[in-house]
C-alpha positions in Angstrom: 52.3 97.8 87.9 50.9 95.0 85.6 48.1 95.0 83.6 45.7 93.4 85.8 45.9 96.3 88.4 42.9 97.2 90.0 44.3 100.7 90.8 43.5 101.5 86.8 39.7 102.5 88.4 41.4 105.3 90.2 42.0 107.0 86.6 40.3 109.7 84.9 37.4 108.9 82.7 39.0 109.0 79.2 36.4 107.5 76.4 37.0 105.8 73.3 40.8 104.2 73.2 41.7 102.9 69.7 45.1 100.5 70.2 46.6 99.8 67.5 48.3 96.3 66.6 49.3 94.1 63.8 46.4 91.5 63.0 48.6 88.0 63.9 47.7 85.8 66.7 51.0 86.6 68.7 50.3 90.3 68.6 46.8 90.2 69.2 47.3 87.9 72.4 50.1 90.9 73.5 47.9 93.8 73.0 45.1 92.1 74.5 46.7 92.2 77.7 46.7 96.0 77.5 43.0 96.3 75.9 41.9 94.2 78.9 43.5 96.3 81.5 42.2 99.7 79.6 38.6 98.3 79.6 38.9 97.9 83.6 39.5 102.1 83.7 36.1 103.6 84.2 34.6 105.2 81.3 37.7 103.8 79.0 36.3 101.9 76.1 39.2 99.9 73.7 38.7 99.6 70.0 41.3 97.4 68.3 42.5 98.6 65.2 44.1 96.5 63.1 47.5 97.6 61.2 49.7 95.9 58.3 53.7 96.8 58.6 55.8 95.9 56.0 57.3 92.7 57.6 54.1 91.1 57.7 53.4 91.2 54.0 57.1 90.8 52.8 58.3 87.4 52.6 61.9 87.9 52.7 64.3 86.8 55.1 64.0 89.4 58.2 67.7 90.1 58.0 67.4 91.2 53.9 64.5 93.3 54.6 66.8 96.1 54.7 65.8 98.5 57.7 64.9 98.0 61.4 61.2 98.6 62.2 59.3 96.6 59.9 56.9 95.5 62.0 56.6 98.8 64.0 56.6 101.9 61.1 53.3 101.7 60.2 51.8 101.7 63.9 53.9 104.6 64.2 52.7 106.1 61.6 49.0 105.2 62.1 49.7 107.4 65.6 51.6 110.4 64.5 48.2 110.8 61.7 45.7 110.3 64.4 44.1 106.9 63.1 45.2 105.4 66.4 45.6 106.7 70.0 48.2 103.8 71.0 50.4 101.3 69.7 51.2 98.2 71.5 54.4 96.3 70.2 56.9 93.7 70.7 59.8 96.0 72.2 62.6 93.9 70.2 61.3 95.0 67.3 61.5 99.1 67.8 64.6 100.7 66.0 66.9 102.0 69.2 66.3 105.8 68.1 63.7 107.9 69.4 60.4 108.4 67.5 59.6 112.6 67.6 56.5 113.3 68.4 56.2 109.4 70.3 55.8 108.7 74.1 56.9 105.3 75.1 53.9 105.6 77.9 54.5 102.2 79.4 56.9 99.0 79.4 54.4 96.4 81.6 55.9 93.2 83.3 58.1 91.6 81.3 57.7 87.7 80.3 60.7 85.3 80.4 63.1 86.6 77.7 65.0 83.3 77.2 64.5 81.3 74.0 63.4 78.0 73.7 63.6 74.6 72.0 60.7 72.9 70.1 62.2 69.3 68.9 60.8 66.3 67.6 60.9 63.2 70.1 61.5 66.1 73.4 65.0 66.2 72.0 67.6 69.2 73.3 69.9 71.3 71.9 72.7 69.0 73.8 70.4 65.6 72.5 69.6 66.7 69.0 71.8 64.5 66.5 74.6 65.4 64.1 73.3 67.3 61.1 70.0 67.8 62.7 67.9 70.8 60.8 66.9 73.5 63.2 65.2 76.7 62.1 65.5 79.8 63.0 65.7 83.4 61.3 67.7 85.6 63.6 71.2 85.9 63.0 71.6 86.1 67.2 70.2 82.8 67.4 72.3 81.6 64.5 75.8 82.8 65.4 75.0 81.4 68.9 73.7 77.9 67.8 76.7 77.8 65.7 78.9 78.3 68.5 77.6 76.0 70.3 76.9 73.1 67.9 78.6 73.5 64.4 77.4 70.4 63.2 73.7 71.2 63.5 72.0 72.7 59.9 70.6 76.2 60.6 67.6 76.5 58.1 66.4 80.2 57.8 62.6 80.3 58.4 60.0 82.8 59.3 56.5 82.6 59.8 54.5 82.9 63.0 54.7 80.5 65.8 52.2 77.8 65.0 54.2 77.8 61.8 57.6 77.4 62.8 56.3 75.0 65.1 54.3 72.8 62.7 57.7 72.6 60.7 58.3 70.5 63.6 55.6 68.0 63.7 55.1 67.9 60.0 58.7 66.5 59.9 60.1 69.2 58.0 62.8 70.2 60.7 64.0 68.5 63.5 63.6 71.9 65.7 62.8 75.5 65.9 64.3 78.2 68.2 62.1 80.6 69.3 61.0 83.3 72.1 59.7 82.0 75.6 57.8 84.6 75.6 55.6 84.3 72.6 54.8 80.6 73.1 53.4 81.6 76.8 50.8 83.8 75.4 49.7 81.7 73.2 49.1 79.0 75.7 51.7 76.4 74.2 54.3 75.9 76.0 53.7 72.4 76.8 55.2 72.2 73.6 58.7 73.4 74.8 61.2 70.8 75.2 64.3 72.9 76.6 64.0 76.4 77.9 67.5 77.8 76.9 70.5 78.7 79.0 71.7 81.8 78.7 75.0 81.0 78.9 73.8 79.0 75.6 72.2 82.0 73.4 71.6 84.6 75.1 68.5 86.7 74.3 67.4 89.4 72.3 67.7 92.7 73.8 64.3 93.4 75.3 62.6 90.2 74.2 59.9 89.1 76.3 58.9 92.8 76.7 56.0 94.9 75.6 56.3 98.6 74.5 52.8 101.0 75.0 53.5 104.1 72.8 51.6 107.2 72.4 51.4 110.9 70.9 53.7 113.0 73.1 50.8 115.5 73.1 47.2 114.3 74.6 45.8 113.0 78.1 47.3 109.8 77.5 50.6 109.6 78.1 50.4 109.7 82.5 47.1 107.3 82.2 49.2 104.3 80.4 51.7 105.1 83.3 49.9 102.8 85.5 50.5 100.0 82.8 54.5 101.0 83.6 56.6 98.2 85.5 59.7 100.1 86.4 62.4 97.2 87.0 61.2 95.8 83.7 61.8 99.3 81.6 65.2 99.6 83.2 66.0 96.0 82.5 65.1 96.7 78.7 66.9 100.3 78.3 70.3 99.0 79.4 69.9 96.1 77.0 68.8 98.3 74.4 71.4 101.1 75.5 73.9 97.8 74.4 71.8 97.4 71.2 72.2 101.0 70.1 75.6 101.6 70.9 77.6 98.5 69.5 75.1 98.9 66.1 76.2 102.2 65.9 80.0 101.4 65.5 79.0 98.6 62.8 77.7 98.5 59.5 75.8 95.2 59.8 72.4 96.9 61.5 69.5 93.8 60.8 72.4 90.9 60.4 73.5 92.4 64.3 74.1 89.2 67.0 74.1 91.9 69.8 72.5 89.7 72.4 71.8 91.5 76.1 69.6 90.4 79.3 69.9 92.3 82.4 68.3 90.9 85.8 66.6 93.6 88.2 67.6 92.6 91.8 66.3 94.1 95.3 68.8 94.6 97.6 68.6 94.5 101.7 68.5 98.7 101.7 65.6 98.5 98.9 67.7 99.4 96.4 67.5 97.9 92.8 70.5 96.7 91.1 70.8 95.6 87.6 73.1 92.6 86.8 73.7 92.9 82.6 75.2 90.7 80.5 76.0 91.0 76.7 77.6 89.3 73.9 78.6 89.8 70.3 79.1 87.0 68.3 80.7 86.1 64.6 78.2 85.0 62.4 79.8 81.6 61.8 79.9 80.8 65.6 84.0 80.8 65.6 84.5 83.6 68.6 82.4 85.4 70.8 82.8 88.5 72.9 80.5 88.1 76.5 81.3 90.5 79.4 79.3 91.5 82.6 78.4 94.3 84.7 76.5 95.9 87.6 74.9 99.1 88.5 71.8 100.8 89.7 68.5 100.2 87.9 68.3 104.8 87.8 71.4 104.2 85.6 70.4 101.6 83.2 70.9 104.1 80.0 74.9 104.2 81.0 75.2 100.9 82.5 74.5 99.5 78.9 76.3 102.3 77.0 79.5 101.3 79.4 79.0 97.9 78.9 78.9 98.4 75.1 82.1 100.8 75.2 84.0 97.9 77.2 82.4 95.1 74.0 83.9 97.7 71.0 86.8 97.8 72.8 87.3 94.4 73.2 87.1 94.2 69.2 82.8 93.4 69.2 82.6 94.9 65.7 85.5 93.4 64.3 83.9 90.3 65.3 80.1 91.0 64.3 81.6 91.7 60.6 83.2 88.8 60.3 81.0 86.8 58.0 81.1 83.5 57.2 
């Protein structure tokens, strides 16, 4: 079910909710969606509770910040102690393993997961000139750009949104890739001037998703079930079962171009099928690895963990190694 549900009034009375979040625009517009729905519950109050991770007061480059979960330890932590009762995140940026003690309660709708263009003069990837600067800061994005236009300039950036976008109309770059997803909810996607193919750069396992955690112990856990859209959380474990897999056989972890998006489909017999593809790309663009497979959404886990066995065996982290 999404958010917006009206069958959250059916719930037990529960009190005081505090959700934790980071404080930037983007995540505040994500966990709002789940603070809204909560406040619908009778006798569910939210409290938003603002967190700082390390990624938002490090200024380094995300792939030289040395660990996964930098934006998502200290909401964890904030929940194990008690200061919180849940933690909305972006799912992309939740380290693969399991957190003890951590319920992932709910996974609601997912938003488009596709990247997107933002270029000067509502110029595309395909229209942008030779030796044209586009930013970006994920070494997915960059190994697929590459591949697909090795004369563009990839300029590292980071920053949130109306940052990397202002790069853009200030006349500092000519472009900036970034998530679908995160320029819908904050209400600028006029701004978009190419949604990306996947066949182009494929996305981020679980972009576009949301992850509702909570203590494993406590009334919470089946009340954020309601939150819960099945087809997406399938989509997003066989991506990330890709994700955790290839990683493991690597040595690279936050320089990984492990790229995955599986489509949920309803058959005539009502059964759900998941159509997955993944890639691993060199760094430098020069070779790619992409393959394909189907299976039921009840065996997301092992359709991604086959998937992956069929990348590593194709040589997948041979390639991701390769630097340039």
């Amino acid at each position: 079910m999404t958010p917006g549900d009206t069958s959250l009034g059916q719930q037990t009375m529960i009190g005081t909710v505090r959700l934790g979040t980071r404080a930037s625009k983007l995540a505040l517009a994500q966990s709002g969606t789940v603070a809204d729905a909560l406040d619908r519950c009778p006798g569910c109050t939210v409290e938003i509770v603002h967190v700082t991770t390390h990624g938002d007061t490090s200024h380094a480059p995300i792939a030289e910040l040395g660990s996964t979960g930098v934006f998502t330890s200290a909401l964890r932590e904030a929940l194990l102690s008690g200061d919180i009762d849940i933690a909305v995140h972006s799912y992309k940026d939740l380290p693969t393993a399991p957190a003890p003690g951590i319920s992932l309660a709910a996974v609601p709708k997912r938003e488009n997961p596709a990247d997107v263009l933002v270029a000067r003069d509502g110029l595309t990837l395909a229209t942008l000139p030779p030796g044209a600067r586009v930013g970006t800061g994920a070494p997915r994005r960059v190994s697929q750009l590459r591949a697909f236009r090795a004369d563009l300039e990839i300029v590292p950036i980071r920053g949130n949104i109306d940052t990397r976008m202002g790069k853009v109309t200030g006349g500092e770059l000519d472009a900036v890739v970034i998530a679908y997803a995160g320029v819908s909810r904050l209400g600028r996607l006029a701004d978009v001037t190419e949604v990306i193919a996947d066949d182009i750069v494929l996305p981020a396992p679980a972009q576009g998703a949301l992850a509702v955690e909570c203590r494993t112990e406590g009334p919470l856990a089946d009340m954020l079930t309601i939150l819960d859209d099945p087809n997406s959380r399938a989509a997003v474990a066989a991506e990330r079962a890709v994700l955790a897999e290839v990683d493991l056989a690597t040595s690279v972890w936050c320089d990984s171009t492990v790229a995955a998006h599986a489509v949920p489909a309803v058959g005539e017999d009502g059964e759900v099928t998941l159509a997955l593809t993944a890639s691993v790309t060199a760094t430098d663009g020069s070779d790619a690895i992409r393959m394909s497979a189907t299976g039921n959404v009840r065996d997301a886990d092992g359709l991604g963990r086959r998937l992956a066995a069929a990348l590593l065996d194709a040589g997948a982290a041979e390639l991701m190694e390769k630097r340039t």
